[in-house]
C-alpha positions, 0 to 999 in steps of 0.5 A: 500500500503506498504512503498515499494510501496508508492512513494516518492515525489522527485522534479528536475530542469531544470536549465537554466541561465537567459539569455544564448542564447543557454539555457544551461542546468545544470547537477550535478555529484553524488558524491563518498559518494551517492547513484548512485555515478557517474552519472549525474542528474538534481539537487533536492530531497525529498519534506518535508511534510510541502513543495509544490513541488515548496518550496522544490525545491527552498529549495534543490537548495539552500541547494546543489548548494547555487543559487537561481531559479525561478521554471517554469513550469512541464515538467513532472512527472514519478514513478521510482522503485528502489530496496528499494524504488519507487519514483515520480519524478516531472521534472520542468523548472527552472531559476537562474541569478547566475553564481557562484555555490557550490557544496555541494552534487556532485563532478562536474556540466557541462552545456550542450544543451540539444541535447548534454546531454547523456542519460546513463550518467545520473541517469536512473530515470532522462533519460525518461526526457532527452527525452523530452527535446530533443523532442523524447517524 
């Protein structure tokens, strides 16, 4: 299989404050220096060889938001094809206790319901799950 085709692991969350009786979900903005500058997504990235999922999940957390999550459960997992490359996106749940966030990556975050995320905002390999979210599997 060559590059082109191999998936790359790439880890998301669903973040929620602990707490929020609404269950508010967080979304960052991609930042003008990105790829896909502009439109929201659930915050991650790439699993490192050394990493599960879950590590590399706590780990970019930390790295682009600087708060800490407990990782929950799999919402699921998709292959997305870009021009140069594919990946597998694992979507999980995800809970902090932190309210103060740093942006390190994006340029803004909002926090919505999910009834109120829409889904072409959002980068297109984060959309299939804003479905499921949503309830329209």
């Amino acid at each position: 299989m060559s590059d082109l085709k191999k998936p790359v692991l790439v880890v998301a969350a669903v973040i929620r404050k602990e707490n929020d009786p609404d269950k508010r979900i967080l979304l960052v903005r991609r930042g003008p220096d990105q790829s896909g500058a502009g439109f929201w997504e659930f915050p991650g990235g790439k699993v490192e060889l050394s990493e599960s999922p879950e590590q590399a999940l706590r780990r970019e957390i930390d790295e682009e938001l600087g708060i800490a999550i407990t990782v929950g459960t799999l919402i699921g997992e998709k292959d997305f094809a870009y021009p140069s490359k594919t990946i597998r996106l694992r979507v999980y749940e995800a809970l902090t206790r932190t309210a103060e966030i740093t942006l390190t990556e994006h340029d803004d975050l909002k926090w919505l319901k999910a009834e109120e995320i829409i889904k072409d905002e959002l980068s297109a390999a984060d959309r299939p799950f804003v479905e499921m979210l949503q309830g329209k599997r």
